[in-house]
N, C-alpha and C positions, 0 to 999 in steps of 0.2 A: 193646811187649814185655811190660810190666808184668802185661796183661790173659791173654795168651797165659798165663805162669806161673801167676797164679792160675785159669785155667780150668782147666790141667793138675793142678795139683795138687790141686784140689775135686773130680775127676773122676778122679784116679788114670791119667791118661794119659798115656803116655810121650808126650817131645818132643825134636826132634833138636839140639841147641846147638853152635853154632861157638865154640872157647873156646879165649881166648890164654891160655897164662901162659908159667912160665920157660922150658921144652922148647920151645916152638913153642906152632903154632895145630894142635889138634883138634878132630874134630867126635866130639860121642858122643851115644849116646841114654841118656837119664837118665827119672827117674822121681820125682817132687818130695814130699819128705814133709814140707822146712819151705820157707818164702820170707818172711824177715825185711829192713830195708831195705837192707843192703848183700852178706846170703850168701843163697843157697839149697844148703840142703842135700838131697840126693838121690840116689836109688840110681844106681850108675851101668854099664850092660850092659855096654857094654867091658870093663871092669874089675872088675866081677861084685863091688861093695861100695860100700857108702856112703860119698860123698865131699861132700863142700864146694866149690859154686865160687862165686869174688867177681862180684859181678851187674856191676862195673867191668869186669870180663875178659871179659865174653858179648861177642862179636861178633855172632851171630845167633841168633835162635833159628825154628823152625816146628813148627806140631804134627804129627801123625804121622796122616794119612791111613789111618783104617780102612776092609781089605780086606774086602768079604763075598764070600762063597762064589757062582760062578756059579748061575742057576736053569735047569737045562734041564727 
């Protein structure tokens, strides 16, 4: 997991996260602008603002498969 984070965020790549806290489990796509050892803080699409989540509460995470344009 650790590796996935810091590619994303050297890369400026979004990445999709399974993430528990008090409401439940969400999944959202985020965008990492810090990854210290216990928060990563990152933009987050869903919610269209910078949020904080505890690297304890990540259930999953994957990177985000970029689309290119078909060639005909």
């Amino acid at each position: 997991m650790e590796g996935i984070l810091e590619r994303a965020m050297e890369e400026q790549a979004p990445v999709q996260l399974v993430y528990e806290s008090k409401s439940g489990i969400t999944q959202r796509t985020i965008t990492i602008y810090k990854n210290d050892t216990e928060r990563i803080i990152a933009y987050c699409h869903s919610k269209k603002a910078v949020r904080s989540f505890r690297k304890r509460c990540i259930l999953a995470v994957q990177p985000i498969k970029k689309r290119y344009p078909a060639v005909i």
